[in-house]
C-alpha positions as a Markdown table, in Angstrom:
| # | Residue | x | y | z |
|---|---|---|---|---|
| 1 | Unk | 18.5 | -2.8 | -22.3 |
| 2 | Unk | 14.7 | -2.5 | -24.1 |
| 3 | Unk | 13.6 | 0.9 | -23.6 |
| 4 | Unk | 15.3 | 4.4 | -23.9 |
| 5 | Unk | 16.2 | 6.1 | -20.5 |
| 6 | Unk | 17.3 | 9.8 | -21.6 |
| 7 | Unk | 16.5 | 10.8 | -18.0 |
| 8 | Unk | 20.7 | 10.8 | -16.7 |
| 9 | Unk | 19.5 | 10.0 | -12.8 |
| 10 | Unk | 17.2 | 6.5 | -14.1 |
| 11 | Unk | 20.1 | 5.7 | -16.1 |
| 12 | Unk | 22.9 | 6.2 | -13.3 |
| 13 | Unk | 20.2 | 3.9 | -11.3 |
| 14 | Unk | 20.1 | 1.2 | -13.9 |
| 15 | Unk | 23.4 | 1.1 | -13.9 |
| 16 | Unk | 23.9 | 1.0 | -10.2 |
| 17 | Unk | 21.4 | -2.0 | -10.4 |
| 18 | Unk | 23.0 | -3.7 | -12.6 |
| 19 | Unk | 26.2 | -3.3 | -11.5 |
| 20 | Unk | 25.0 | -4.9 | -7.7 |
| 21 | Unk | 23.1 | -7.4 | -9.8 |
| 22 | Unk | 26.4 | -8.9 | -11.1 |
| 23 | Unk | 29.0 | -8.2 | -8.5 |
| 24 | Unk | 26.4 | -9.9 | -5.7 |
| 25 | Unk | 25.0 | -12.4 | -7.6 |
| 26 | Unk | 27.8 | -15.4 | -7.2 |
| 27 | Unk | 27.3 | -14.8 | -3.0 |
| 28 | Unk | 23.2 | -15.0 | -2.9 |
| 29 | Unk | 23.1 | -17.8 | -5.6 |
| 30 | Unk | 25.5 | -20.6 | -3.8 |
| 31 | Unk | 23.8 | -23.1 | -6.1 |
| 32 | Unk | 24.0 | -21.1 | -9.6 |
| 33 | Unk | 20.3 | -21.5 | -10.3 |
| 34 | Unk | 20.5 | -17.8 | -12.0 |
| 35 | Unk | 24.1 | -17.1 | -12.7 |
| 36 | Unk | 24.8 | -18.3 | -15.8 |
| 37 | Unk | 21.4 | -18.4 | -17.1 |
| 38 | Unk | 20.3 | -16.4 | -20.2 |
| 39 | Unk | 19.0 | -12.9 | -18.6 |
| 40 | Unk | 17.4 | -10.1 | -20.3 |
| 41 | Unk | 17.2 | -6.4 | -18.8 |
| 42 | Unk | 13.9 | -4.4 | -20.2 |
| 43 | Unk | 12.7 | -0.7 | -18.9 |
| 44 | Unk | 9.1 | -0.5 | -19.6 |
| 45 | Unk | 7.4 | 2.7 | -19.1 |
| 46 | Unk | 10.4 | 4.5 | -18.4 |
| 47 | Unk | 9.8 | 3.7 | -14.9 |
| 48 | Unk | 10.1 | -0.1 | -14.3 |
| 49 | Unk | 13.1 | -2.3 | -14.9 |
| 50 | Unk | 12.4 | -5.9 | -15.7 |
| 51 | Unk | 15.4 | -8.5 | -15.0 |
| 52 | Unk | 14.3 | -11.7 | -16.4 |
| 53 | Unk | 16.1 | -15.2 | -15.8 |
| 54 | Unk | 15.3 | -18.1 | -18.3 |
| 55 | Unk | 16.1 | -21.7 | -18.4 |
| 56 | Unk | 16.2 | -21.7 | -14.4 |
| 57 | Unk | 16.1 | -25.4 | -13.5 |
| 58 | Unk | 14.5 | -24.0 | -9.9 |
| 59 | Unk | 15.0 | -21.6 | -7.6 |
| 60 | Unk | 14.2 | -20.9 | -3.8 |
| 61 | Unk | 13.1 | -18.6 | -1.4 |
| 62 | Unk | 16.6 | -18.0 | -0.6 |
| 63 | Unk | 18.1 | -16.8 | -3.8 |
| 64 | Unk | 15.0 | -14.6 | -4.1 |
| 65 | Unk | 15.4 | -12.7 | -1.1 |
| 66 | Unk | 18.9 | -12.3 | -1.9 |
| 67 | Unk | 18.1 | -11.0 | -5.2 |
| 68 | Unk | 15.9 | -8.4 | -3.9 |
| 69 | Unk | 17.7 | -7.4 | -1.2 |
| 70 | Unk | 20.8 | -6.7 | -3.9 |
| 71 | Unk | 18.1 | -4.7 | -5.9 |
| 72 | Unk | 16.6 | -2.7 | -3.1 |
| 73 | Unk | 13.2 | -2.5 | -1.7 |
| 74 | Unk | 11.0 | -1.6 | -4.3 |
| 75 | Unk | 11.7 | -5.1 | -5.9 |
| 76 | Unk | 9.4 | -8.1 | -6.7 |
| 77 | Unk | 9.8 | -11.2 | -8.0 |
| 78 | Unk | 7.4 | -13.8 | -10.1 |
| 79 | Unk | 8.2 | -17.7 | -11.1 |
| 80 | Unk | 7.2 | -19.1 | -14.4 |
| 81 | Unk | 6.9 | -22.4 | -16.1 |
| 82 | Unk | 8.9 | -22.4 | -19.1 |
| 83 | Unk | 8.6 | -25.4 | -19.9 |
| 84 | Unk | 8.4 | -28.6 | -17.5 |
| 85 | Unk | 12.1 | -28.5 | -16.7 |
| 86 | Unk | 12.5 | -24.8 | -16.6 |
| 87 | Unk | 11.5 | -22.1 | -14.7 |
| 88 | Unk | 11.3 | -17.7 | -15.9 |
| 89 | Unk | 11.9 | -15.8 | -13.0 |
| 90 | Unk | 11.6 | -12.2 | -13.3 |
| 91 | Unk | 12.3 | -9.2 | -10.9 |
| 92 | Unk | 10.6 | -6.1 | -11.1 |
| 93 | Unk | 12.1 | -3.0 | -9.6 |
| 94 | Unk | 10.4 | 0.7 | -10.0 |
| 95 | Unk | 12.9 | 2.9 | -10.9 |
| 96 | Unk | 11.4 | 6.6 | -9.8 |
């Protein structure tokens, strides 16, 4: 992960997050349009993780929701072109 966290409760929460991330993922994405894909974890601010998905050939409303509802409440989510095959999908979550 980008970022330092020296603060012991964000970083038992990043954990936790990322630990529901990839024991959940398999059941909310049926079609593997994230698992699998090349995914990078980055805390900006010290208060704000960043999941981002590349090389997703698409993804629906679906897999979103589940997503967020594995990450909590205080997640979002944006859809990128990457290129025209590929999508970046990125979920925001505040940490504090």
């Amino acid at each position: 992960m980008a970022g330092i966290v020296t603060d012991p409760v964000l970083r038992e929460r990043l954990s936790a997050l990322k630990a529901s991330l990839s024991a959940g993922l398999e059941k909310v994405d049926p079609h593997h349009r994230l698992l699998g894909r090349p995914v990078k974890y980055e805390v900006t601010d010290g208060q704000t993780l960043v999941i981002t998905f590349r090389d997703v050939p698409s993804i629906g409303e679906a897999e979103v929701l589940g997503v967020k509802r594995l990450l909590g409440e205080r997640a979002f989510c944006s859809v990128s072109p990457q290129s025209a095959e590929r999508l970046i999908v990125r979920f925001v979550v505040t940490l504090a």
